[in-house]
Structure formats: C-alpha cells, structure tokens
C-alpha positions in Angstrom: 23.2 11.1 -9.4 22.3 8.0 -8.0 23.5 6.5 -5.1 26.6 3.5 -5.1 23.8 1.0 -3.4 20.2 2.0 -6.0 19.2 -0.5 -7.4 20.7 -0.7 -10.9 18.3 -1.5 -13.7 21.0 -2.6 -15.8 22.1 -5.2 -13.4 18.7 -6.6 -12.5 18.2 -10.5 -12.2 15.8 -10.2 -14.7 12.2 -11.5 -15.3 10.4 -15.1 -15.1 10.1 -15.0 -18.6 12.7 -13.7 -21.4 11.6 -10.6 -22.8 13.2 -8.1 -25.3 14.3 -4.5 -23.8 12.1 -1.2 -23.9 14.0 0.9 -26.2 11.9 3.6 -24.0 12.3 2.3 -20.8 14.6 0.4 -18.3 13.2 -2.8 -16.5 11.9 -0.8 -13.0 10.1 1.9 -15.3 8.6 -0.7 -17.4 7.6 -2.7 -14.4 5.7 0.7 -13.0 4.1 1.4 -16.0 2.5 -2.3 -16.3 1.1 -2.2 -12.6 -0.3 1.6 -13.7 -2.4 0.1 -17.0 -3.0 -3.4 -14.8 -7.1 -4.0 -14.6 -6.7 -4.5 -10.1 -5.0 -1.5 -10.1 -7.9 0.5 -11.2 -9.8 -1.4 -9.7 -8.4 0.3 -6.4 -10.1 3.5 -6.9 -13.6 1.9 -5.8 -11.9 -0.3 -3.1 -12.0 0.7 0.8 -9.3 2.4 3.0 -11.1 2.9 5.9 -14.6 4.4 5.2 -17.0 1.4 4.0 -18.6 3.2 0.4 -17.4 6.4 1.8 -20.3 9.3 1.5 -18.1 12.2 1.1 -16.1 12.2 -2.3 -13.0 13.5 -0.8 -12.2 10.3 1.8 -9.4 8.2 0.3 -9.7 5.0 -0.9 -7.2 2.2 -1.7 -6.2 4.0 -5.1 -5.8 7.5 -3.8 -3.8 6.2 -1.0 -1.3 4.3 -3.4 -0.7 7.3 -5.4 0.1 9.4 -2.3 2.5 6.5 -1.4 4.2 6.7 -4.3 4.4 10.7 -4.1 6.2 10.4 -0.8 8.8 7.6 -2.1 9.0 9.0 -5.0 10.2 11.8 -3.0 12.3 10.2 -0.6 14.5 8.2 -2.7 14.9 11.0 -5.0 16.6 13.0 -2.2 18.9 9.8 -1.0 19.7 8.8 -4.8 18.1 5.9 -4.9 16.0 4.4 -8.1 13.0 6.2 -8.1 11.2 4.3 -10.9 11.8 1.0 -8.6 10.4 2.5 -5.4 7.6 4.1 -7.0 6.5 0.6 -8.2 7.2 -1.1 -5.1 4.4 2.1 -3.7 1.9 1.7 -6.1 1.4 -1.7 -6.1 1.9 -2.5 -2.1 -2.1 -2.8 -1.8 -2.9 -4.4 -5.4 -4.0 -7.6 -2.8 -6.3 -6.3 -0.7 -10.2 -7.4 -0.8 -13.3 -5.3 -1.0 -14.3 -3.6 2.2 -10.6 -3.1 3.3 -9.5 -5.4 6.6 -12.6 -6.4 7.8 -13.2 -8.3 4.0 -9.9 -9.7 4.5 -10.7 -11.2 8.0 -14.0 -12.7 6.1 -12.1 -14.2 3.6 -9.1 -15.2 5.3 -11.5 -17.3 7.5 -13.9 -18.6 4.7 -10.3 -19.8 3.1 -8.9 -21.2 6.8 -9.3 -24.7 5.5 -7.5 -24.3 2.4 -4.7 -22.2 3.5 -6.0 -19.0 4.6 -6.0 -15.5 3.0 -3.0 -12.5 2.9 -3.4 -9.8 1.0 0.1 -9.5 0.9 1.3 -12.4 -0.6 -2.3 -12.2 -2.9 -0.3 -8.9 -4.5 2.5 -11.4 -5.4 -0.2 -13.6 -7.0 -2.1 -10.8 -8.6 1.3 -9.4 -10.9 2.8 -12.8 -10.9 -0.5 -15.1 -12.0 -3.9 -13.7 -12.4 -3.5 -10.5 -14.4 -3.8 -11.8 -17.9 -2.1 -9.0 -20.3 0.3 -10.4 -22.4 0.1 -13.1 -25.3 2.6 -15.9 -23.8 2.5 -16.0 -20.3 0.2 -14.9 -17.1 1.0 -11.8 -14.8 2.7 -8.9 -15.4 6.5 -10.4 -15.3 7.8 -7.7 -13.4 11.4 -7.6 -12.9 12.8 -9.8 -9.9 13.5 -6.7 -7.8 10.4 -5.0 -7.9 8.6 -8.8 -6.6 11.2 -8.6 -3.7 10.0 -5.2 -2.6 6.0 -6.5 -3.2 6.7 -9.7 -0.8 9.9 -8.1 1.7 8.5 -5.0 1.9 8.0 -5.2 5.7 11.2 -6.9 6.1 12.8 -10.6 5.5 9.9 -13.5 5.6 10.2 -16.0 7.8 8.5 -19.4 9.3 5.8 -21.0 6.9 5.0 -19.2 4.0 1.4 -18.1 2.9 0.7 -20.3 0.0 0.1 -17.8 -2.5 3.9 -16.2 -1.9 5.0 -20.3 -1.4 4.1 -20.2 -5.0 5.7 -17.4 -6.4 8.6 -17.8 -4.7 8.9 -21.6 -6.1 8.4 -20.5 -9.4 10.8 -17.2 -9.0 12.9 -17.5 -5.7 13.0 -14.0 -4.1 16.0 -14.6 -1.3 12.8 -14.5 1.5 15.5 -14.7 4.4 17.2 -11.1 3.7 16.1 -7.4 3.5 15.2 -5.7 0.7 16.6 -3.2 -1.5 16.1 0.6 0.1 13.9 0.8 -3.3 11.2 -0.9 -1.2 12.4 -0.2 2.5 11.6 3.3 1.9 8.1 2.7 0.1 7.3 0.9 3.1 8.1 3.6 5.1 6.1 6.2 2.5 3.0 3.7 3.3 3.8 4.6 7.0 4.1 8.1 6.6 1.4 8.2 4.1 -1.6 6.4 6.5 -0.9 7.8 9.4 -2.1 11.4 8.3 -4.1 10.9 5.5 -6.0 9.0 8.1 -6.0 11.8 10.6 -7.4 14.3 7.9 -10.0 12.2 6.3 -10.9 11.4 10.5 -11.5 15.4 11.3 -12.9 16.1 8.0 -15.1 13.4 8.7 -16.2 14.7 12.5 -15.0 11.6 14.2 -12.9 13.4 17.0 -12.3 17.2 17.1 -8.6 18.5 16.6 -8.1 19.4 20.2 -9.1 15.9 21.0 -5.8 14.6 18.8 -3.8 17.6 20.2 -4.5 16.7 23.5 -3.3 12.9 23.0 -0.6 13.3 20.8 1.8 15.5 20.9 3.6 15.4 17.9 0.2 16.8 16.6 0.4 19.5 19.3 3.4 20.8 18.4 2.8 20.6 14.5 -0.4 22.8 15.3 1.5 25.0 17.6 3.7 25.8 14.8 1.3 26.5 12.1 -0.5 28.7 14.2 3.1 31.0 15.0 3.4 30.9 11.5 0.1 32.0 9.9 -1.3 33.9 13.0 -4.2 35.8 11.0 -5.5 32.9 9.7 -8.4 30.9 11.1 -9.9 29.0 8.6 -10.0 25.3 9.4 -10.3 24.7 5.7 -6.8 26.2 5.2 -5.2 25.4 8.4 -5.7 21.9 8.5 -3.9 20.9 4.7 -1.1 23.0 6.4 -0.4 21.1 9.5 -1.3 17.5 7.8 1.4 18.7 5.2 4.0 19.8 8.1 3.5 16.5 9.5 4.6 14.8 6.9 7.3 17.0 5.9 8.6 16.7 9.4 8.3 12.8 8.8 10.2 13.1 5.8 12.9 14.9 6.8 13.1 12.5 10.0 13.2 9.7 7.4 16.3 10.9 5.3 18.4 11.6 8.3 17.6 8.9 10.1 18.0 6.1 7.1 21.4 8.2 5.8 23.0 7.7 9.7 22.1 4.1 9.3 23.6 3.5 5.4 26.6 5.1 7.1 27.3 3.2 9.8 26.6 0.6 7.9 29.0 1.2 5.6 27.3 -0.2 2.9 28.6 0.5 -0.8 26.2 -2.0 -3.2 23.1 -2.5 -3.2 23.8 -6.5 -2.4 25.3 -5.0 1.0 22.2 -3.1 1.6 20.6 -6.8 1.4 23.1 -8.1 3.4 23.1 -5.6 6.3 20.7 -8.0 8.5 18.4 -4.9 9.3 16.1 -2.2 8.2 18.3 0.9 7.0 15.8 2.7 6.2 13.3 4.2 8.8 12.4 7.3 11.3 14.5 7.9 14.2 13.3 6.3 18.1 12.0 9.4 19.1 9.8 10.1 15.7 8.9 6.4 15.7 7.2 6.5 19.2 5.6 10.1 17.8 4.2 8.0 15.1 3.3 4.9 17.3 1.5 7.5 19.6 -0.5 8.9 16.5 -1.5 5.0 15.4 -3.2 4.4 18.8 -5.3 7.4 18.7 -5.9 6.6 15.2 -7.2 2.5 16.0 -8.9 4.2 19.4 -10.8 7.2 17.8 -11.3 6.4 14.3 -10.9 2.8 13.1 -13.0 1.6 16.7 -15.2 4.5 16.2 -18.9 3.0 16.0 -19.4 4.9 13.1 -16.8 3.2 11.2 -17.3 -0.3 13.6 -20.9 -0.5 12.5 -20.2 -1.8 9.1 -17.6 -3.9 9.9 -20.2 -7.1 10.4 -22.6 -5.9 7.3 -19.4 -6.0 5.3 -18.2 -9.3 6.8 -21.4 -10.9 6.0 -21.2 -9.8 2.5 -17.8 -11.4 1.8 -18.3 -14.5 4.1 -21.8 -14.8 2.0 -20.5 -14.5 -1.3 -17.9 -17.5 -0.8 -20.6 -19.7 0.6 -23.2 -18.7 -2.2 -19.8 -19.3 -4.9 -18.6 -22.7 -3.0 -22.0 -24.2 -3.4 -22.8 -23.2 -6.6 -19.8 -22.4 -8.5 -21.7 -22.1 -12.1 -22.9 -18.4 -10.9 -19.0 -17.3 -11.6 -18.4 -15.4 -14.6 -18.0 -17.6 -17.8 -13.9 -17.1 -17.4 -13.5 -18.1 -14.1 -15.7 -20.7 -14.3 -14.0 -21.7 -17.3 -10.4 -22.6 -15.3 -12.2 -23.7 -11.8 -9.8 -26.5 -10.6 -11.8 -29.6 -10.1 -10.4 -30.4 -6.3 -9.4 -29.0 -3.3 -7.6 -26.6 -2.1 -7.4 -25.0 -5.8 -11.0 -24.8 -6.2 -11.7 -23.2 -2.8 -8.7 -20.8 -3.5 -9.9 -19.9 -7.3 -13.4 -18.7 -5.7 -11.3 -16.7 -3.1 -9.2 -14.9 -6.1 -12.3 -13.8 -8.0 -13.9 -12.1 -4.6 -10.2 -10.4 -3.6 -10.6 -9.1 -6.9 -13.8 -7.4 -6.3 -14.4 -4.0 -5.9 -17.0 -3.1 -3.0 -19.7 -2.0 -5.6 -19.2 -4.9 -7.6 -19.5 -7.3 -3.8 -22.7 -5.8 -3.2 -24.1 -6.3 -6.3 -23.1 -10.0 -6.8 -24.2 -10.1 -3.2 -27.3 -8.8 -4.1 -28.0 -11.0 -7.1 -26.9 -14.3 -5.5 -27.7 -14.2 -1.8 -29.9 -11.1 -1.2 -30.5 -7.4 0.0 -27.6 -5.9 0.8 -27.0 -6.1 4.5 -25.3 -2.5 4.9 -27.1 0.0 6.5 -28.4 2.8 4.1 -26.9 1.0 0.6 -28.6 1.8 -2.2 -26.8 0.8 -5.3 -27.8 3.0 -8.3 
C-alpha cells in the first residue's frame, strides 16, 4: 500500500510534450524505463567514480554506482510506501551529467566554460533528458514526467540564487517550482546516493590497498563498531574476502534502518498527508538521524583524507585535467574536427557555440577523451595509458 503523500502517477503534472498513455506502464515507470535504454546512460558504465581507468575490474564506476543507488531507494521507499518506480528514476539518472574523469573533468570543463556560464553536472542531467538525447520522432529529450525532472534538479534540496544556465533553461521551458522541496520520491534517492558512496567507496578503497581496515577503524568509529559486530557474530571466520562484504553490508543496513526511522519521525511531526504538503513542509523530511549523520560525516573525511587525496588517486587528477581542458581548446579552435552531427547544429555565436563543444565532451566517456585527445592534440598524458 502506498503512502497518503507518494507521489501519485495518476495525478502527475504531466510532460512538456502531450503524449498518449502506456497501456503497460504509468508515467514514473515509463520515465525509468527511457533513462535505462537512453545512449548517456550506458555511457556511464565506462565513466569514472573515483578510480581514473580503474585497473581492477571490480572498482565501481558511474554506472555501477547508479544501479546501487537505485537498489537502496528502491529499497527505502518500498518500506515507507512511497512510489518506487519514481525514486528509482530519480537514482538512476542523478549522475547522467557528469563528465569523463569524474570531478576533476568537471573542474576542467567548468573552467574552460567560465566565460560562457560555467559547467554543473547537475543541471547538465536536466539538459541531457530534457534536450540532447535525441530518441523520439517529434521532439528532443526524453520528456520525462514533471516529477521525476523535479527530483533530477531538487534533489539536494530547493535551488536558490542564480541558476546554472543549463537548469535556467529547462526550467523556462518546463517550470519545476525551484524554491520548494521535492517529493520524498527524490529526497530519499538523494539520501540512497549518500548511503550508497560512502561505503562503496570505503570497499573499493581497501580492496584497492589505499589504507588498511584498522586505519578506518581507528578514525571512525561507526566503522569500529560495525567491525566489532561482525566479528561477535561470525567468530570462526577470518577471511578478509568474506568479512569485509559483511561489514560494508551491515553498514548500510544500519544506514538504512537509520534512514526509515529517522524520515518516518519527521513525516510525523510534520504531519503531512499529500504529497503537495511534503513540498510544502519547508525542509528535508527525509534523512539519517544527528547522531548517524555525524557517523557518516566522520566516514566522508576519512574518505576525502585517505582515498580521494591519496597520491595514488591525486596523481591523475592533472593528466586528466589536461585532457579535458585540451580537448575544448583543440574543439574551440577548430570546431570542423567534431563529429558530422554536432558539427552539423554548432551555433554560430557565443555563448551557444562555446556551450555546444562543452555538451559533446560532458558526453564523453573516459576512453572515448583519450582517444579524441589522442587524435587531436597528442599522446595521452596519463601515466601508463595504453589504449588497445
């Protein structure tokens, strides 16, 4: 049974353009389905989380990740009756913006774009399902349902101040209510991202010998007493290889469980009965309690200290930098090297021109990067890359 304040598919605001029912589906599992079978969301699967061209085949990257988003959300608003179909697209299309070599390519192109508005790889989501994916017959995007672009550009909360001009745009075209909260749809997918990061990260870090488990034990303990646990409850067993999927899956459990209780105290005193009150509450209602939110904020600064500042990780940051910031200066000058289609709709003048060069390399996959890098500007500049 759902909850009194899901989202209801069946009173949705509906889609930028006018489009017959599913006779399958309703709008929010229609709207999951077309970001599954959309072209940037497979292109995620050769797209960095943290490890630059990862060398081991079990690191995540930006695909993996979004499917173990949506597992947890999924999972969540399951358990709190919310619309699972609508969270779970909110999940799996949260990183659908993000640029080849994960936040160090997006500080290279955000500053490459500076002078023509800069880079977010939020609101570039927005402008991947609402503009560039071109799927359908009579119009651009994927014309996703007016609830599941809330979650995509609220799903960190209302969004104030001056607007990145890629989310200026889609909201001027489809106004998405910017100044309130979202649905819990995409509060809790927010959330799952949280949940799902923070130890995904931590195992791909050990498996990856970055810091040992008693250095994380030592500085966080949440992770302490997680370990303390598993170990009282599997006393004869010592394989890392089977102890550590136990304690990276109590962690999130524990997380999880945090999560309902906490967000069901809030809808409470809340008192919220609709889904428009859940909008109009003026803050989060979904979200971990104080005390597991400083346990996760203690987990995220070991995290940035020993794994995303770790030199091996650091090292590539520049190489990867130059490779972006390189590709827009080799594209700006000579814009005939784009493929026939973009070159075929390159805006004549500024800042569209700038900004159409900066969509085709957001849409890049690392491999593809390196080799256009490679063809247009030269060797690539990562230590140890040998393209096949």
């Amino acid at each position: 049974m759902r909850a009194s304040y899901a989202t209801d598919p069946a009173h949705s605001r509906g889609r930028a353009h006018a489009e017959p029912p599913s006779a399958t589906r309703d709008a929010f599992a229609r709207d999951r389905d077309r970001i599954v079978h959309a072209t940037a969301f497979r292109r995620l699967r050769d797209k960095t989380q943290v490890f630059v061209r990862p060398d081991g085949d079990h690191f995540r990257v930006r695909l993996t990740h979004s499917l173990e988003v949506a597992q947890i959300a999924r999972t969540v608003a399951r358990a709190l009756g919310l619309n699972e179909d609508l969270t779970e697209a909110c999940a799996l299309a949260h990183d659908l913006g993000h640029p080849p070599f994960g936040h160090s390519g997006e500080d290279a192109l955000a500053d490459a774009l500076a002078p023509y508005g800069g880079f977010d790889h939020n609101a570039q989501a927005l402008r991947i399902v609402s503009r560039l994916e071109v799927r359908y017959p009579t119009f651009d995007g994927l014309n996703l349902s007016w609830e599941t672009l809330e979650g995509l550009a609220k799903h960190n909360g209302p969004v104030a101040g001056p607007l990145p001009w890629a989310l200026a745009e889609v909201d001027a075209a489809f106004p998405l209510d910017l100044a309130t909260w979202p649905g819990l749809e995409a509060q809790v997918a927010a959330c799952a991202d949280d949940i799902a990061y923070d130890n995904h990260d931590l195992d791909d870090g050990l498996r990856a010998g970055l810091f040992a488990l008693d250095d994380v034990t030592a500085a966080v303990p949440f992770v302490a007493e997680t370990r303390a646990a598993v170990a009282a409850r599997w006393p004869a067993v010592t394989e890392r290889r089977r102890l550590l999927p136990e304690l990276i899956r109590d962690q999130i459990g524990r997380m999880v469980t945090d999560l309902l209780a906490e967000t069901r105290a809030r809808v409470a005193a809340a008192a919220v009965i609709t889904a428009a009150d859940v909008r109009a509450a003026g803050r989060p209602l979904a979200g971990l309690s104080p005390a597991m939110s400083d346990a996760a904020a203690t987990l995220k600064a070991f995290l940035r200290s020993r794994m995303y500042r770790h030199p091996d990780v650091a090292r590539l940051r520049d190489p990867a930098q130059t490779v972006v910031t390189g590709l827009f200066a080799a594209l700006a000058r000579d814009p005939a090297a784009l493929p026939d289609r973009w070159r075929a709709t390159l805006p004549t003048t500024e800042p569209g021109r700038a900004r159409h060069i900066g969509d085709f390399i957001a849409g890049m996959t690392d491999r593809y990067a390196l080799r256009t890098f490679e063809r247009l500007v030269g060797p690539s500049p990562l230590p140890g890359d040998g393209l096949p």
